[in-house]
N, C-alpha and C positions, 0 to 999 in steps of 0.2 A: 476500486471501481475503474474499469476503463475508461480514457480520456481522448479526445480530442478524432471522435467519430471509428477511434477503431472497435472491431467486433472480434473480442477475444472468442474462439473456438473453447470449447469446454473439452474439460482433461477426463478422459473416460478411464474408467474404474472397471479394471477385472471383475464378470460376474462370481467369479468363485471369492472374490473379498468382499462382498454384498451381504450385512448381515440382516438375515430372513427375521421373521417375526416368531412368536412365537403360538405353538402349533395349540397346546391349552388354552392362551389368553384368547385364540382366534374362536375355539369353540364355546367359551364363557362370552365373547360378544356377540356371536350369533344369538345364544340366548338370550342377551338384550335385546336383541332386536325382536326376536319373538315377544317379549315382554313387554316391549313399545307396542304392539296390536293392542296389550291392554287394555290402554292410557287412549284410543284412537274411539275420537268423539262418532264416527262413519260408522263404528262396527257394534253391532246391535251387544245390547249388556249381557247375556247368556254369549255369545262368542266370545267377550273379551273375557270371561272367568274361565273358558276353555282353554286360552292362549296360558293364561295364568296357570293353569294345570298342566299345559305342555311343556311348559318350562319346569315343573316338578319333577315330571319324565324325564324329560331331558337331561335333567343333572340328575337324577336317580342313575342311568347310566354311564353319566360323567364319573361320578365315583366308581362305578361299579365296574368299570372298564379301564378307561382312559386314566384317574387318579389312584387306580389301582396299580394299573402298571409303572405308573411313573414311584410310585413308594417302591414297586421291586427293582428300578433300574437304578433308583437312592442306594441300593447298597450294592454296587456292581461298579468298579472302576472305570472309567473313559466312556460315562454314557452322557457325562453332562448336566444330571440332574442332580444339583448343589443344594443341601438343605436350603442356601436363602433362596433358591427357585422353588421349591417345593413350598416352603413357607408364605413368598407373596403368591402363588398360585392361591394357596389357600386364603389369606387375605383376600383378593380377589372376587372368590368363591361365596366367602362369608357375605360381604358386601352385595354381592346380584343375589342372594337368598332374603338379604335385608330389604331389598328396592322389592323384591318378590312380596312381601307380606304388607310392605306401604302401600304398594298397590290395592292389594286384597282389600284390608282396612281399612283404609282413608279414600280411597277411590268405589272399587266397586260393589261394597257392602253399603255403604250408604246410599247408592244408586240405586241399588237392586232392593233396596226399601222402598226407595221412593216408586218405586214397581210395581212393589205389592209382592216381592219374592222375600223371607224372609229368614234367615237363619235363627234361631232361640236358644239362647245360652240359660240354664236353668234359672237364671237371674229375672231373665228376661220375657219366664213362661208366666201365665196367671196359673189360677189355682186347678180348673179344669185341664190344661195344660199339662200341667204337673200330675193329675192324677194319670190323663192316658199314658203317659212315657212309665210313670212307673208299672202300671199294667203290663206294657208291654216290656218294660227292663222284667221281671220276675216270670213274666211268658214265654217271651222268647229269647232273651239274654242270658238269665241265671243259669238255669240251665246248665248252659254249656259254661261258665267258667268253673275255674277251679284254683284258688289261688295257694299259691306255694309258699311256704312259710320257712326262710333259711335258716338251717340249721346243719350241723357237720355230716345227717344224715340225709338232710334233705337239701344237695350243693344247688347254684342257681342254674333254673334251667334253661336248654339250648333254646337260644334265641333264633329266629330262621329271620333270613332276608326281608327288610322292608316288612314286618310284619308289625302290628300294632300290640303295646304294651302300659302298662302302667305298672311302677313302683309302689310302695306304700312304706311307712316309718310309719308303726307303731308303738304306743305306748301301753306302760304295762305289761303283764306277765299273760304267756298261751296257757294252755288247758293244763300244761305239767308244770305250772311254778318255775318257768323259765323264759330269761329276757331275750327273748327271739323278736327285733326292734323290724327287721326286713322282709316282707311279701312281696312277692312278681306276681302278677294279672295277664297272662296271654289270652288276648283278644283273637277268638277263633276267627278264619277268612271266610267263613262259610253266613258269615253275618254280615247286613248289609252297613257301610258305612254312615250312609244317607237316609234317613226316616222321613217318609211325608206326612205331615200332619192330616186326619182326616178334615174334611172340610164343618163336619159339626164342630169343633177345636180349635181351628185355624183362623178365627176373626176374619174372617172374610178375605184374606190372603192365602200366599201360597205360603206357607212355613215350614220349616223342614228343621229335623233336631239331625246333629251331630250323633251316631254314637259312641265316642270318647267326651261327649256331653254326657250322654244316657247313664253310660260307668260311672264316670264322676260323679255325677247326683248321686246315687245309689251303692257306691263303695263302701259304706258304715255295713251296709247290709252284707256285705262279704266276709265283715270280719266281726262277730256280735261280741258282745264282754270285751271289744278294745277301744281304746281311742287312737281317731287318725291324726299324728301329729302331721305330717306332710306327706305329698305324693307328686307324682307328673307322670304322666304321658309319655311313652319313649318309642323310638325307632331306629333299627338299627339296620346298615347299611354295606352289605359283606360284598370281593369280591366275585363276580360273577360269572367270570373266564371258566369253562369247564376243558383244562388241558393234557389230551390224550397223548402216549408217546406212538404219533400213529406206523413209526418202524417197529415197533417193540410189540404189537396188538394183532392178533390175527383175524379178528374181527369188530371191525369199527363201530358196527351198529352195538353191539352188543356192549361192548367198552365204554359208548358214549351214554347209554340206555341206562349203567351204574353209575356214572359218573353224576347223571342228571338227580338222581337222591342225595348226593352229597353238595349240589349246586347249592343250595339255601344254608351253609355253614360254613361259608369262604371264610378268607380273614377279612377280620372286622375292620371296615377302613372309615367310616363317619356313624356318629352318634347327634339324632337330634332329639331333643326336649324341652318342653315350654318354658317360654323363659320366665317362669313362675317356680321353677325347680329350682330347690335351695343345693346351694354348692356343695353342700356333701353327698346330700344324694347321686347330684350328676357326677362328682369326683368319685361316687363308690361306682356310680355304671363305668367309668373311663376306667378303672381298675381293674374290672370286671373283663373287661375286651381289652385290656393292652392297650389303650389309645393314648394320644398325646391331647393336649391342652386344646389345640388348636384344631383337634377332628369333633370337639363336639358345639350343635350348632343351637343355638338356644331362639327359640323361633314365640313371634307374638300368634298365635291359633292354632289350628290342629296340625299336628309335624306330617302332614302328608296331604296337601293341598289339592293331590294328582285325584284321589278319590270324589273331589268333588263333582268329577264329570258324571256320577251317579244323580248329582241337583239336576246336572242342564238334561239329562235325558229325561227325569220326573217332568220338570218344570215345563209348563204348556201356555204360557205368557202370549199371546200374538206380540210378533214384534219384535222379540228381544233376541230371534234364531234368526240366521242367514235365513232369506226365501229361500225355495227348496230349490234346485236346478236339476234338470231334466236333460242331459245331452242328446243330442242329435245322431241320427244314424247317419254314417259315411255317404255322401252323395257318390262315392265314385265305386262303391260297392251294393249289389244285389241281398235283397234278404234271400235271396235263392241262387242255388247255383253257382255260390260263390266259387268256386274252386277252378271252375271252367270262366269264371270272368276273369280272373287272374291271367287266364294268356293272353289278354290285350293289352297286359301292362303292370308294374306293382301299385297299390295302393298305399299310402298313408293316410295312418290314424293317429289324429292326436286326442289322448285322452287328457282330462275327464272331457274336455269339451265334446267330443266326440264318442260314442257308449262305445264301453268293453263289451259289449252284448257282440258285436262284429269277430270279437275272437274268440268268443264261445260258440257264437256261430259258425265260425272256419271250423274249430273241433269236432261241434256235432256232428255236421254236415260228414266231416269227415271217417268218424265214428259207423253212421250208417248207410254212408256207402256201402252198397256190396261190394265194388274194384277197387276199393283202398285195401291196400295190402298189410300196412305197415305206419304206422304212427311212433316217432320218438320224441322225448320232450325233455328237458332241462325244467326241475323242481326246488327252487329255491328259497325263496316265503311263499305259501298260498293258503295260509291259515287251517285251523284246526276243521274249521268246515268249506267244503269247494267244490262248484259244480264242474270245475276245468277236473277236478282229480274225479270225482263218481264217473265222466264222461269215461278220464282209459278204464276205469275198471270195464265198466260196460263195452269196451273195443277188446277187451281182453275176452271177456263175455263171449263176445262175437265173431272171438276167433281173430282177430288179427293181431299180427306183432307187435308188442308193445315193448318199448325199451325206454325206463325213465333213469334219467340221469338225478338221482334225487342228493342234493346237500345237504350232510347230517350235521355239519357244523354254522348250519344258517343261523345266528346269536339268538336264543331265545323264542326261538322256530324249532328247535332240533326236536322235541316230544312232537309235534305234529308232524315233520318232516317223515320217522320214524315211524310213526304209525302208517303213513299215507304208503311208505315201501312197505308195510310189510302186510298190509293190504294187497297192495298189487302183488308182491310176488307169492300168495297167498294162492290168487286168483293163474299165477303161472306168468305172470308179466316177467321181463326180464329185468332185474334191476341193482343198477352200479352206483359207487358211489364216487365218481369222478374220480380225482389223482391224490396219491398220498401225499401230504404236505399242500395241499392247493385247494383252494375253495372252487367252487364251480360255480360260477356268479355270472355267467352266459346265460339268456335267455333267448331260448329259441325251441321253435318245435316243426319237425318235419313230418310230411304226410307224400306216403308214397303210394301211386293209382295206378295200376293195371288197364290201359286206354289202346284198346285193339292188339297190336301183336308187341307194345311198349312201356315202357313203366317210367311214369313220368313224375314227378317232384314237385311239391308245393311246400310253402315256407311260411312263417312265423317269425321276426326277429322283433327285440322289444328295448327301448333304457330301461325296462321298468320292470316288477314281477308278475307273474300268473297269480294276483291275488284281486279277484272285483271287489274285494273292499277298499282295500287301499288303491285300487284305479279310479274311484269315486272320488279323491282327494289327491291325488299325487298329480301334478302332468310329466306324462311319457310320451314318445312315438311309438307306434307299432308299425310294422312296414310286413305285407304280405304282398309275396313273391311267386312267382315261376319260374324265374331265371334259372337256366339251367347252369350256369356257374356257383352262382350264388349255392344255390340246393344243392351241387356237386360240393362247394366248399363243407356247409354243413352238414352234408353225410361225413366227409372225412372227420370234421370233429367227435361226430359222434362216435364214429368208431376209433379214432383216436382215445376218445373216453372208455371205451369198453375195451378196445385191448390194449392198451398203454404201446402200443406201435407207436415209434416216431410221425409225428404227421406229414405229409407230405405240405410243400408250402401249395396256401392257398391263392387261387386265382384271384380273387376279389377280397374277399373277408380279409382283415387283424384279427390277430390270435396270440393274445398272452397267453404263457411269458415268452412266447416263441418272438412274434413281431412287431407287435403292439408298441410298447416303448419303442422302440429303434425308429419305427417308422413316426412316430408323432417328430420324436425330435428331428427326425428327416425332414418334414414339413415344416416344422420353424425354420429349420437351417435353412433350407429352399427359399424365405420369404426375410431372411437374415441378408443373401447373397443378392437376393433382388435388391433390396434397402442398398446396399452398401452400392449398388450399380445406378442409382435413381432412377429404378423401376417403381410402379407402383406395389408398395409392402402391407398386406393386413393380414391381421389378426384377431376373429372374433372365434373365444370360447364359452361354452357354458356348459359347467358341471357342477357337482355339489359340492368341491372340495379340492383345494388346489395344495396338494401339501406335497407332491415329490420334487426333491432336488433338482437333481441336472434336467429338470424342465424346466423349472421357476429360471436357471440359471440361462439358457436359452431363450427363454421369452427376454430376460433384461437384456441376452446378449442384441436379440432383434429389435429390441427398442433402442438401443444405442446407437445401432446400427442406422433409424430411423423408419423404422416399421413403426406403422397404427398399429396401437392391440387394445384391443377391449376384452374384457375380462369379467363373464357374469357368473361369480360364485356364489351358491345360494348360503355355504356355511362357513369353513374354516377355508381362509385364504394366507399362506404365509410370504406372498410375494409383497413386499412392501412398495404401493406403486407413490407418484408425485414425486420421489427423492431429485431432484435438482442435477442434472446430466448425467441421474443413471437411472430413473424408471419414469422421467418426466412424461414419457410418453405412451407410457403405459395406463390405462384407468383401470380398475378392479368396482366395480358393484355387486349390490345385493337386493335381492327382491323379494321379500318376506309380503302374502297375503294371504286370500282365504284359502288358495290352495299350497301344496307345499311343492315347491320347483323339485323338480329331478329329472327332466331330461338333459341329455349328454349332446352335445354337440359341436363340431370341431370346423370352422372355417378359416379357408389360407387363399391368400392370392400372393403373386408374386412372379407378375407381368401383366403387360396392355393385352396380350392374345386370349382369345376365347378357353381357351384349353388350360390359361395358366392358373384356376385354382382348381378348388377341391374341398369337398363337404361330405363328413363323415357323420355318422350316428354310430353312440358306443353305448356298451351298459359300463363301460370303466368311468371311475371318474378320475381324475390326474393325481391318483398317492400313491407311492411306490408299492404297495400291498397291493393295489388293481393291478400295476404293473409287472410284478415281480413274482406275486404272491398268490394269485386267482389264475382262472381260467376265464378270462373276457373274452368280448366280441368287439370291433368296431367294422362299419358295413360304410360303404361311398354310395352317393347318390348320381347317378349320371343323368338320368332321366333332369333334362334343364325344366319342365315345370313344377317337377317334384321338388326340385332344388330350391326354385324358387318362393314356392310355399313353403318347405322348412326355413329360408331366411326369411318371409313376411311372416310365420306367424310365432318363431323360436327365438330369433334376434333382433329385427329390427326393432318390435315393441316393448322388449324388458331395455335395449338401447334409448330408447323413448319415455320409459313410464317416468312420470314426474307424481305416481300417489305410492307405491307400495317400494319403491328402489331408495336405497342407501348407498352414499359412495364411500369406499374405503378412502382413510388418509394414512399417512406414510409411516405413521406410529403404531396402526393395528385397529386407531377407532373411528368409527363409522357415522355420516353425519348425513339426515335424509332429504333426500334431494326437493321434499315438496309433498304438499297431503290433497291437493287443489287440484293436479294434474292429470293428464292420462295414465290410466291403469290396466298394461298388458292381458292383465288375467281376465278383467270385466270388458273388455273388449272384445276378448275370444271368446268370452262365456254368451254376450249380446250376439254375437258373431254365429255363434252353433247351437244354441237354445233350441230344442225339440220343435216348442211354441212359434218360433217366429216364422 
């Protein structure tokens, strides 16, 4: 300890010997924290069992991705993934699956009785009860199974992803005097998971039967002349990367269109079953799939939690669902004539608080114009049904040029993606599939108008996707243009996209992997050089996910340096901030509520003069894959009131919320700021409400 009033200077530590956190633990505490929405007395009981099924999701594609890939980089030299990382990951893993079912059970099933919502285990049916479920098991269940009975002619059969199952051990001899002890039970998808009781049935509640209940009661009946010594429930859990060699492929749609049948029989990477399965059973499934001890997850209920959101959609409780929200239409936009308001200025739109109805409306609008010449778009999720996709059929329809940029590698989007091009080019649309080896993860659409003897450009740029369902829930910016630069930059992308020409550099726009990274780091640097000058130094970001290197490594370096930086990551962050003279100045938050954070936003200062910062909007967020590995966008905002409302309603209140924000600590775990406090989201939500 320093003595006698002196102030020892702190020994500053090279960021490249700064050990980062780690990149799985980070995504396994995000979904703690969604799983803390659970447990939150504020959020009506049908919401908190949605959270609970979000997090099923969410590690559904934890394994199915992320601990997929880290078992392939396990057996590849100098990647770092040491069985005992792979092992506490899994630990880890097991553990937030466990808090996942505590929840369920001891929290919100005895709540949701006290409701009057009620789940019924055959235990737990009376005797009328019991009769409708078997009615309906032998109506509409039997039916359709057909269960398999091993033997050397009949080997066990192919399991598909996440699909629901049951084993059986029987005793006794089958129909030929032979000890065939093993049955599999594939529970078809085409059946619902969730039964509502009808209300003659129901005791005057909402009740609803499981069916992996339904099967259970009624398995004797599957197998007559045996006895069921034991069974369980099983689900299995396959890679679900579908990886094309897209040098090797002369056509990608078609390549990835075969591949997509084979997506539901990756390798087998997690096995769950109730933890009522006796260990031989579950050690003959582990057998069965190659798995280790440690991939299979032995769960208190049904192994598939995520299904329950079939309850809250039944379930009609007053009370127990968010009120409904209505956003508001853009004050600073026309429901008419939008395209010719746009040259007094760009618009911003923050959704949800603010309707996507405004960018369907810029489409239509532009669709039937007669002097729109020309529409291109960037297609990246917009689900299986979309009125932004029927709109270009219809401009195609109408004769005008259509050119969709559609991503056939959008994860678990690619059958819809797929169809939606081959629709359009069906209809004569023209349509690419961005750059080999590169995602097209840019969101933008231009509209080009024939206005006297000139052809003038209108814009779309978005953080978010062309999907209105998920603009219902996501918040994003949307930012509609007539800048003639701006719409000169995004012509060039596009035709950068369609002829694989070098691009010319843009005026305005970031363009990964051309700019994008270089210049972000350039903007730390810029606000690293001010710090070290004792200028004023800040740094506020917000994205979904802060995992690339030599940026993490530049922010420590600007914190050292004694730059501000605030840091609002809604999921995986691997900068470890509070470390003691080397990220003390750094803070990292997260802000988990009823909507799910995802816009992108990047603020620098670094000086007293007017001029000295700079505010971008991206759809990247900061991982080397955005970086490196996509085609992004980030766009500046000059216009100072537009600026100014992206900082009041982007950062300064998720800096402020003291109900839905979590502050990262310097070890990876996350501790909440507060449940009492101001709440960013319900502020903007009060703020833009159709109603008010």
């Amino acid at each position: 300890m320093p003595t006698g009033g002196v102030v020892q200077a702190p020994v500053l530590v090279d960021p490249a010997h700064v050990a980062l956190l780690s990149r799985e633990r980070a995504v396994l505490e995000f979904n703690r924290r969604v799983l803390a929405q659970a447990q939150r007395a504020d959020v009506p009981l049908l919401e908190r069992l949605r959270y609970v099924c979000i997090v099923s999701s969410n590690m559904d594609e934890f394994f199915e991705v992320r601990y997929a890939d880290l078992l392939e980089a396990s057996k590849l030299r100098g990647t770092g993934v040491t069985p005992q990382y792979l092992a506490d990951i899994s630990a880890e893993a097991h553990e937030l699956v466990q808090e996942q079912y505590q929840v369920f059970n001891n929290k919100l099933l005895p709540q949701l009785c006290e409701a009057g919502v009620v789940i019924l285990n055959h235990a737990d049916r009376d005797e009328a009860q019991r009769d409708w479920v078997a009615r309906f098991f032998r109506k509409q269940v039997q039916p359709l199974l057909t269960p398999i009975g091993l033997d050397p002619s009949h080997p066990f059969p192919q399991v598909a992803n996440k699909t629901l199952n049951f084993i059986v051990k029987l005793a006794g001899k089958d129909a030929f005097g032979r000890d065939n002890a093993i049955a599999i039970v594939r529970i078809p998808r085409v059946l619902p998971r969730v039964i509502k009781l009808p209300a003659n049935v129901s005791g005057g509640r909402q009740a609803f039967v499981l069916l992996s209940s339904v099967v259970r009661a009624h398995l004797t009946e599957l197998f007559p002349g045996r006895e069921i010594e034991a069974f369980s429930q099983f689900r299995l859990t396959r890679d679900s990367d579908i990886e094309v060699d897209e040098d090797d492929v002369t056509d990608l749609r078609k390549a990835l269109r075969s591949k997509m049948s084979t997506r539901q029989f990756g390798q087998a990477i997690r096995m769950e079953v109730v933890d009522s399965c006796p260990i031989e059973l579950s050690n003959f499934l582990l057998e069965q799939f190659n798995l280790a001890p440690d991939a299979l997850y032995k769960v208190h209920g049904p192994v598939n939690l995520g299904r329950l959101t079939q309850l809250i959609d039944q379930a009609d409780s007053e009370g127990l669902h968010f009120a409904p929200y209505v956003p508001s239409w853009p004050d600073d936009l026309p429901r008419l004539d939008i395209l010719d308001s746009l040259q007094d200025g760009d618009v911003m739109l923050h959704h949800p608080f603010e309707s996507f109805d405004a960018v369907v409306g810029f489409l239509r609008e532009a669709v039937y114009d007669p002097d729109v010449l020309a529409i291109k778009q960037t297609i990246y999720r917009t689900g299986s049904e979309s009125v932004l996709m029927e709109l270009l059929l219809e401009a195609v329809r109408r004769g005008k040029e259509v050119l969709a940029v559609v991503e056939l590698k959008a994860r678990f989007d690619e059958e819809a993606n797929i169809n939606w091009a081959e629709r359009l080019e069906a209809l004569g649309a023209q349509v690419v599939y961005g750059v080999v080896g590169l995602k097209t993860h840019a969101k933008m659409m231009l509209v080009t108008r024939r206005e006297g003897t000139r052809l003038r450009r209108y814009a779309h740029l978005s953080t978010g996707n062309y999907n209105p369902k998920t603009a219902k829930l996501y918040t994003d910016l949307g930012w509609l243009t007539a800048s003639p630069e701006i719409t000169a930059d995004i012509d060039m992308i596009f035709q950068h996209l369609a002829s694989l020409n070098q691009p010319k550099v843009p005026h305005q726009l970031l363009l990964a992997p051309f700019n994008l990274h270089r210049r972000m780091l350039r903007e730390i640097q810029r606000v690293t050089e001010a710090a070290l000058a004792k200028q004023p130094a800040r740094i506020v970001v917000k994205v979904n996910a802060l995992t690339d290197e030599p940026m993490i490594r530049a922010l420590i370096e600007a914190g050292q340096a004694g730059a501000r930086i605030d840091l609002i990551v809604r999921g995986a962050c691997m900068l470890p901030p509070g470390l003691a003279g080397i990220t003390d100045r750094i803070r990292v938050r997260s802000v988990v509520g009823r909507m799910l954070e995802h816009t992108r936003v990047i603020y620098t200062r670094w000086g007293r003069g007017k001029d000295d910062e700079s505010l971008y909007l991206s759809s990247a967020d900061w991982m080397n894959r955005n970086m490196t590995r996509r085609i992004e966008i980030a766009w500046p905002v000059h216009d100072a009131k537009l600026r100014q409302r992206v900082i009041d309603e982007c950062l300064v209140p998720y800096l402020m919320d003291g109900r839905d924000a979590w502050q990262q600590l310097s070890d990876g775990r996350y501790e909440r700021l507060g449940q009492d406090g101001h709440s960013a989201q319900q502020a903007l939500m009060d703020r833009y409400r159709a109603d008010s």
